[in-house]
N, C-alpha and C positions, 0 to 999 in steps of 0.2 A: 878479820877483814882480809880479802884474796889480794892478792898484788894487782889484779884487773882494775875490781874493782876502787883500789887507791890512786891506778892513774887515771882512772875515770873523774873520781874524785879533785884530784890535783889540773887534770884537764880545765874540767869548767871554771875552777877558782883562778888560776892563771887566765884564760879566758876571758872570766867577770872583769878582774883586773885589768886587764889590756884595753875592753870596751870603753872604762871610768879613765881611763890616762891617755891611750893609744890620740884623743881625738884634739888634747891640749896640744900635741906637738904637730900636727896634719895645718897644713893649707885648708882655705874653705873650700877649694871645689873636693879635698878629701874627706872635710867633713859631711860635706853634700852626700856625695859617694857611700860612704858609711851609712848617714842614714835611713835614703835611698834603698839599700842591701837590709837595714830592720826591716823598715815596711813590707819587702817582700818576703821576709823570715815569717810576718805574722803572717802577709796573705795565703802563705804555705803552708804553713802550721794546719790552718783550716783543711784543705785541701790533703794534706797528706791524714786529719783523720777520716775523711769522708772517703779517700781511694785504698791510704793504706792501711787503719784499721777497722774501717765498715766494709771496704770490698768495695764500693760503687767505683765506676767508671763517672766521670764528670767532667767534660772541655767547655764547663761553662763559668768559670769560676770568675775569669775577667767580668764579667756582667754585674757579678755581685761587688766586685774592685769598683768599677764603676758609677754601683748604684750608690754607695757609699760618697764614693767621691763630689758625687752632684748632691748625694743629699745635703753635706755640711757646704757645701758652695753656693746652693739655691738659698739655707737658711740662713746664710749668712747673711745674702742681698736683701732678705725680707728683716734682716735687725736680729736675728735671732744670736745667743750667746755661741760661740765655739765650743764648750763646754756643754752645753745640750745639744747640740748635733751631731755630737758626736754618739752620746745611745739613742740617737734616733737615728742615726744610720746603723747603728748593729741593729734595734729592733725593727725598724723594716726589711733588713737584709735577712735576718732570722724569721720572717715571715714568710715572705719571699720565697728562703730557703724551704720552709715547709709548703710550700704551693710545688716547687720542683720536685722533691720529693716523692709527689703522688707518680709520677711516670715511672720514678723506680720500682714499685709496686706491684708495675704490670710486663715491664721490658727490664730486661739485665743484659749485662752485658756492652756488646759493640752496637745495637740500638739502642741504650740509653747512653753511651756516647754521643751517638745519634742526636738523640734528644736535646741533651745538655747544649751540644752544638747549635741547635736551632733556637733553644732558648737564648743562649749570648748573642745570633745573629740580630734576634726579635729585639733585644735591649739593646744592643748597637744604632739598629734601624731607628728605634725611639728617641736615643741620643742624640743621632746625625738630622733626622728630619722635624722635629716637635721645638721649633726656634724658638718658640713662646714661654719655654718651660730651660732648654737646656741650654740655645743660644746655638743651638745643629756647631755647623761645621765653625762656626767663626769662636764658638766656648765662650766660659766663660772666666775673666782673669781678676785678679785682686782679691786672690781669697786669700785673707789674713790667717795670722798664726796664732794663737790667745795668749793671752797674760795669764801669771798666776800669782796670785798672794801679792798683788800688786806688781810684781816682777812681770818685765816684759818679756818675751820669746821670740822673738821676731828675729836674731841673730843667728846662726847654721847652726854654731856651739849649743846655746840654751834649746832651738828647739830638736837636737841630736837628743838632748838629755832626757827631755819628754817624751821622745821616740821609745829611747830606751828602757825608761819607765814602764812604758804604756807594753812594751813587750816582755817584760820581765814578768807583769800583771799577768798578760793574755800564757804564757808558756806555765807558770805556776797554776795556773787555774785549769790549764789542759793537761796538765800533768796528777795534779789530783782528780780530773774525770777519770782519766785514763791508768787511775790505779783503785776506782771507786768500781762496785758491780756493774755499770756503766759502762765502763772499759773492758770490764770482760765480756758483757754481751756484745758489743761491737765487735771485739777481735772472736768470738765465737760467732757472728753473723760473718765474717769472713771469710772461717775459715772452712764453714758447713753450715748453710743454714736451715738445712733440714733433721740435721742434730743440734742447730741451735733451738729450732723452733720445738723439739720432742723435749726439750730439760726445759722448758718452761720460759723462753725469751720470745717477747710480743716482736718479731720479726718489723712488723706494721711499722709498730710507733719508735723503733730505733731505728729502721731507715731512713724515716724523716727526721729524725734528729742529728742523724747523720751530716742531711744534707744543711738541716739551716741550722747546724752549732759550723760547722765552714763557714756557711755564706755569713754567719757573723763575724767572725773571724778575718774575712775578707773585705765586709762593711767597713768594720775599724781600720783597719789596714788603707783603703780609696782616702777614707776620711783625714788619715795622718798625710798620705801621698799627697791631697787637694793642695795641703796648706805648704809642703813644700813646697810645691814645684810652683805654686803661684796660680797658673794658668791650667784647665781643661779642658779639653776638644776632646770626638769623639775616640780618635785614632788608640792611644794608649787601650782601651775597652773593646778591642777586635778582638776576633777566635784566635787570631793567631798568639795573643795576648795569653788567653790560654790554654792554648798549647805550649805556648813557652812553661807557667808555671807549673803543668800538668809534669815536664820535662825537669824541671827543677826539681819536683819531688821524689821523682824517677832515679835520676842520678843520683841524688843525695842517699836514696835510700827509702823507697817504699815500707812505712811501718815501721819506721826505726825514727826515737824520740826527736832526734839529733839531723837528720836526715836533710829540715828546712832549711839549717843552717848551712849546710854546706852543696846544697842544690841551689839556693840563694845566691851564693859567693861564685858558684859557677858561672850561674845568667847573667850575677849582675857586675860583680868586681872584675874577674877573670875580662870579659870583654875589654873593660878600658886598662886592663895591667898590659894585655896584647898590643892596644893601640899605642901605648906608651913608650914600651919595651920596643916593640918591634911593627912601625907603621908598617912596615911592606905587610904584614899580613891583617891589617884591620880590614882591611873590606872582603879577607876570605875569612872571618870566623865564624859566620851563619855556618858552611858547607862544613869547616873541621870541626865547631860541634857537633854537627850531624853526625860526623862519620863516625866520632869520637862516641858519639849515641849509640850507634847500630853496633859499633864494635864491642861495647859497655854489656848491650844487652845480649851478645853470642859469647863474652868472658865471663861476664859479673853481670847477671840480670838484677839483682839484689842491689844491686844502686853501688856507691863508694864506699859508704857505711858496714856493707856486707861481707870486707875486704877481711875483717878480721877472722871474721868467723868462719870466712872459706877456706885461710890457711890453717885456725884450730883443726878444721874437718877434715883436709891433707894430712898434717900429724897422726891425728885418729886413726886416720884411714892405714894409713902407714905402718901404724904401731901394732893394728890391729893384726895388716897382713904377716908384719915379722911373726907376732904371735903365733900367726895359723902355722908360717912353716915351721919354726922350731916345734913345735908339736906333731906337725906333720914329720920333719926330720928324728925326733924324741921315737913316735913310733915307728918308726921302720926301722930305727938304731935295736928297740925290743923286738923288734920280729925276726 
């Protein structure tokens, strides 16, 4: 086993640990916070397979956060369990997700940006104006958290831990796509897909899977968010919603397993560590993520994640050039 791969290794286990202890010693608005930062690791998760290893462009992802979130909020008001709302907001979302899909089909690129955009405006619009269904602008509040095994979750602690569950589930199971032939046709429709589509990958049916194995992803993800935060209205479910997660992923690391989590912690923790640490600067961190952004993409396009492997390929690069010259110096010393 490589020394890499052991502190890889060692990373996540330290990590797992920290998640199962780190939240006994936290206040509740840091429990909150915490798991706040899951939800959006899942709703990333999705998102970083649909951009970083199918290739699609997609700023629509808030919509499917959304449609999740209202789904378990609306069933709930009608009597329905928490517990089945919750796959019935992935399987509408994974529908959903396969209906978007079709544009990627015909448009790639900065038009199906395009696209995606206009599809989250359309679910916005449906959110903010359709009072009858989603309650528009005034939302809808008192969506409860479920029991389990007779155990209540209503507490930040208990429902931190079902978060954490629920993500530990959704990462295990994108992790086994993502090393099943599955994975590789995605990351071969990425990386060519006109050498993907000459070895034999149905181009068609993985770009839509693309899109609705995210938008499930991101279903489940609305639906944990509903019950935290209590209350929905449409605002949360704007473009610029995401754009932010699109940005999360970006940072963290486009196509890098690892990437949600720490694209995540940028959006979401990082902002209130600012405000805490140092209020002078909380109401300029829109502008210094930005810059922080543009600067990110002219150093490290590759996200945060790609930090490691830019300095292995400095080394390389390095080792390679001494090579040329003493070879270079070797002959001229024989000639």
């Amino acid at each position: 086993m490589t020394s890499s791969r052991q502190i890889a290794i060692a990373s996540i286990v330290l990590s797992a640990i920290a998640l199962l202890v780190v939240p006994q010693f936290l206040k509740n608005y840091g429990v909150y916070l915490l798991t706040y930062w899951l939800v959006f690791v899942i709703a990333t998760m999705g998102l970083n397979l649909t951009v970083g290893y199918a290739g699609q462009k997609s700023l629509g992802h808030a919509a499917f956060f959304g449609i999740g979130a209202y789904t378990v909020a609306i069933l709930l008001k009608l009597g329905v369990s928490w517990w089945l709302g919750l796959p019935a907001a992935a399987g509408l979302c994974f529908v959903v997700g396969l209906a978007l899909g079709f544009p990627a089909l015909r448009v790639q690129t900065i038009y199906l940006a395009f696209a995606t955009l206009g599809f989250n405006t359309a679910i916005w619009l449906v959110m903010r104006n359709e009072e009858w269904l989603t309650g528009g602008t005034f939302g809808i509040n008192g969506i409860a958290r479920p029991g389990f095994l007779g155990l209540s979750l209503k507490d930040n602690v208990s429902y931190y831990y079902l978060v954490l569950g629920v993500a530990v589930v959704m990462t295990l199971l994108l992790l086994g796509l993502l090393r099943s032939p599955w994975g590789k046709a995605f990351t071969a429709l990425r990386d060519n897909p006109i050498r993907a589509e000459s070895l034999g990958v149905d181009i068609r049916n993985y770009t839509l899977l693309s899109f609705a194995i995210g938008a499930t992803y991101a279903g489940v993800a609305g639906a944990l968010y509903a019950s935290l935060v209590d209350f929905i209205e449409p605002g949360p479910f704007a473009v610029g919603a995401s754009i932010m997660m699109y940005l999360m992923v970006v940072v963290g690391g486009s196509g890098y397993f690892l990437g949600p989590l720490v694209g995540a912690a940028v959006g979401v923790v990082v902002p209130d560590w600012i405000r805490d640490a140092a209020p002078i600067l909380a109401n300029w961190y829109l502008p210094i993520f930005g810059t922080a952004v543009v600067l990110m993409m002219v150093w490290l396009p590759d996200g945060l994640l790609s930090l490691p492997d830019r300095i292995r390929e400095r080394r390389e690069s390095r080792k390679a050039s001494e090579l040329r010259s003493r070879a270079a110096a070797m002959q001229g010393a024989k000639s």
